[in-house]
Wavefront OBJ file of the C-alpha trace (Angstrom):
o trace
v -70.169 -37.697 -258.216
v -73.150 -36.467 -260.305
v -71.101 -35.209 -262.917
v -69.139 -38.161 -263.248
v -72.362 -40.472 -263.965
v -73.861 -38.268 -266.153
v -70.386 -38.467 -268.403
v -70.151 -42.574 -267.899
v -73.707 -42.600 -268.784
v -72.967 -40.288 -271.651
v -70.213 -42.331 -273.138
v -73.368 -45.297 -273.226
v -74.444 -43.419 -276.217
v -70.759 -42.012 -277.768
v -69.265 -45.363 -277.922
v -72.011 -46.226 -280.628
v -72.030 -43.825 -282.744
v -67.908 -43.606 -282.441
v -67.860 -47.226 -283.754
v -70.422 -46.504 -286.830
v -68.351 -42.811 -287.442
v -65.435 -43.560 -290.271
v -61.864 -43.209 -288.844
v -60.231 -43.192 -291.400
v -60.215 -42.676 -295.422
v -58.271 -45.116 -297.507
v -57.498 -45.381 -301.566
v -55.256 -47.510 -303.534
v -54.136 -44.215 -305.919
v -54.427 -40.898 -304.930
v -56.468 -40.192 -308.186
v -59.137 -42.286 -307.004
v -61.760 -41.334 -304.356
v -61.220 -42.433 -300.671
v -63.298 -45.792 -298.911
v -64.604 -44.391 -295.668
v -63.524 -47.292 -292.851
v -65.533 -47.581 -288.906
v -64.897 -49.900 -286.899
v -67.785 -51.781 -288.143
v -66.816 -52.078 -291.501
v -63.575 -53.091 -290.944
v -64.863 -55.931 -288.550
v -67.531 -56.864 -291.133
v -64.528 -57.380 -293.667
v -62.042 -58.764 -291.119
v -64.930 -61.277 -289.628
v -64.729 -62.642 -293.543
v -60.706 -62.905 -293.971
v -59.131 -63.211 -290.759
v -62.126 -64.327 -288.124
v -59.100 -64.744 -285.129
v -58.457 -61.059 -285.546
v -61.641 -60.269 -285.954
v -62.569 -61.236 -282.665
v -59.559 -59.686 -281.047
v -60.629 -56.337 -282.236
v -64.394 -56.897 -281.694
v -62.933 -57.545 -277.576
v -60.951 -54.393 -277.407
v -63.265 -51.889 -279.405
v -66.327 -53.026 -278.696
v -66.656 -55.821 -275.967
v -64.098 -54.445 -273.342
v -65.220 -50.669 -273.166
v -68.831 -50.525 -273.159
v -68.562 -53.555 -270.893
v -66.279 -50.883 -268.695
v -68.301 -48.755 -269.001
v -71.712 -50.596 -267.600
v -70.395 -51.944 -264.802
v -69.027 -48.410 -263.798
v -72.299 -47.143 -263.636
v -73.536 -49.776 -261.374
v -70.314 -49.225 -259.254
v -71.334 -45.531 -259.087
v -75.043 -46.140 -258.446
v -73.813 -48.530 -255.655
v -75.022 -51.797 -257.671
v -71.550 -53.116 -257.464
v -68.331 -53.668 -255.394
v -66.000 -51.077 -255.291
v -63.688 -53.729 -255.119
v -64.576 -53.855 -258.776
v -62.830 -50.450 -259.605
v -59.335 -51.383 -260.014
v -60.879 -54.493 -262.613
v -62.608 -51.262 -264.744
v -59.579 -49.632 -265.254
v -57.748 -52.015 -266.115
v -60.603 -53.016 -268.939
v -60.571 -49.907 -269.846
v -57.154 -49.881 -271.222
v -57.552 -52.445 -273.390
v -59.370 -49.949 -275.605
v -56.147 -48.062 -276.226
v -54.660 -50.918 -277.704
v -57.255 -51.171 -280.539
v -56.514 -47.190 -281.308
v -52.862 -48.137 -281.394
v -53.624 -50.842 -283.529
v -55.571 -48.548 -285.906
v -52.259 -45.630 -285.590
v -49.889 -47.895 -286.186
v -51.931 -49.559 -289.337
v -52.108 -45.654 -290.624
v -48.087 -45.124 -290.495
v -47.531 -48.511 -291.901
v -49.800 -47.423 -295.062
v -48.060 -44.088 -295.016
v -44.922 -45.209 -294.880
v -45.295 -47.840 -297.938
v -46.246 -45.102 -300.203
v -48.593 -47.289 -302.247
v -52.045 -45.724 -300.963
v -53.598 -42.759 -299.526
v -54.792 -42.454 -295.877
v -56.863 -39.729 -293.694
v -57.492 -39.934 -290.143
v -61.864 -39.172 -289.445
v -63.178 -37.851 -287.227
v -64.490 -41.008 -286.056
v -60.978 -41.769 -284.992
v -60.855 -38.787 -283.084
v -64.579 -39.394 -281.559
v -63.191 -42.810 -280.088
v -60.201 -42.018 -278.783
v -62.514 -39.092 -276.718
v -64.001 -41.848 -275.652
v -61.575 -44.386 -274.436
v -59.852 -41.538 -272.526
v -62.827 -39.828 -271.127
v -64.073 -43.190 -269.729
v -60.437 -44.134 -268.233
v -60.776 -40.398 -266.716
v -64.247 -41.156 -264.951
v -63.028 -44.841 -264.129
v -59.928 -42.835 -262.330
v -62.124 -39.971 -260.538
v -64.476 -42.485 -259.750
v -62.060 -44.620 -257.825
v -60.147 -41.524 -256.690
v -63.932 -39.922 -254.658
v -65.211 -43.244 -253.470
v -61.598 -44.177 -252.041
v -61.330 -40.739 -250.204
v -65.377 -41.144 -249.007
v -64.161 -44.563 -247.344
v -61.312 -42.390 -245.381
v -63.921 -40.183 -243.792
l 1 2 3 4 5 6 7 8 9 10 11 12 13 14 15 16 17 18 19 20 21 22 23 24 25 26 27 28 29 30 31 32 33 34 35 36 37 38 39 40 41 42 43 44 45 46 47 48 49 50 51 52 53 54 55 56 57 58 59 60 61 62 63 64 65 66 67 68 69 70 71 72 73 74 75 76 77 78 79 80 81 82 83 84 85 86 87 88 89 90 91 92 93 94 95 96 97 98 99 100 101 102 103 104 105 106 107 108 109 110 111 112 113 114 115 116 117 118 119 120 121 122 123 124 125 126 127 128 129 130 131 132 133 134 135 136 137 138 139 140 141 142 143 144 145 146 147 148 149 150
């Protein structure tokens, strides 16, 4: 179990820095130099043109993981019901629907032809994340379910 709160307590610190990191880089032309986009930036621009969506993606990048990812730790530190676990997961999940959103915006953008797009490594960074926290979330339940049997 020590391992496993050391890497949810790890991904406390990750998440931040994966939601400052670019994702991806975007140009109109391919002569031109490439914009640099994070998940901040885009919600800084999408909190000024589309405030609805904004807030969606502010829930499932932000809100809904490191939320996850706090109240795993106090379920591992015994601060909160295990009954709980199932809940986290679950939460946890919703993150992959922001990096969908984000894959799918990249082939749409591809697929027009009009501009230029490169994946980050910020992309990459998050999507560590996301999975390594559903991971934990799943060992987690997995050791504290089999320490009830015994």
């Amino acid at each position: 179990m020590g391992v496993l709160k050391a890497l949810n307590l790890t991904l406390l610190f990750l998440f931040p820095i994966a939601w400052f990191a670019p994702l991806l880089r975007a140009g109109i032309l391919p002569l031109f130099s490439l914009n640099e986009i994070s998940i901040m930036s885009g919600l800084l621009s999408l909190w000024q043109s589309d405030p609805i969506l904004a807030l969606l993606v502010t829930a499932l990048a932000i809100f809904a993981p490191y939320a996850k990812t706090i109240a795993l730790a106090l379920v591992q530190f015994g601060l909160f019901p295990t009954q709980a676990l199932p809940t986290l997961t679950w939460l946890g999940k919703l993150a992959m629907a922001d990096i969908f959103l984000i894959s799918l915006y990249i082939v749409i953008i591809k697929g027009i032809g009009i501009g230029r797009v490169e994946t980050a490594w910020g992309l990459w960074l998050f999507t560590f994340c996301v999975l390594l926290s559903l991971a934990v979330s799943i060992f987690t339940s997995r050791l504290l379910n089999a320490t009830k049997l015994d």
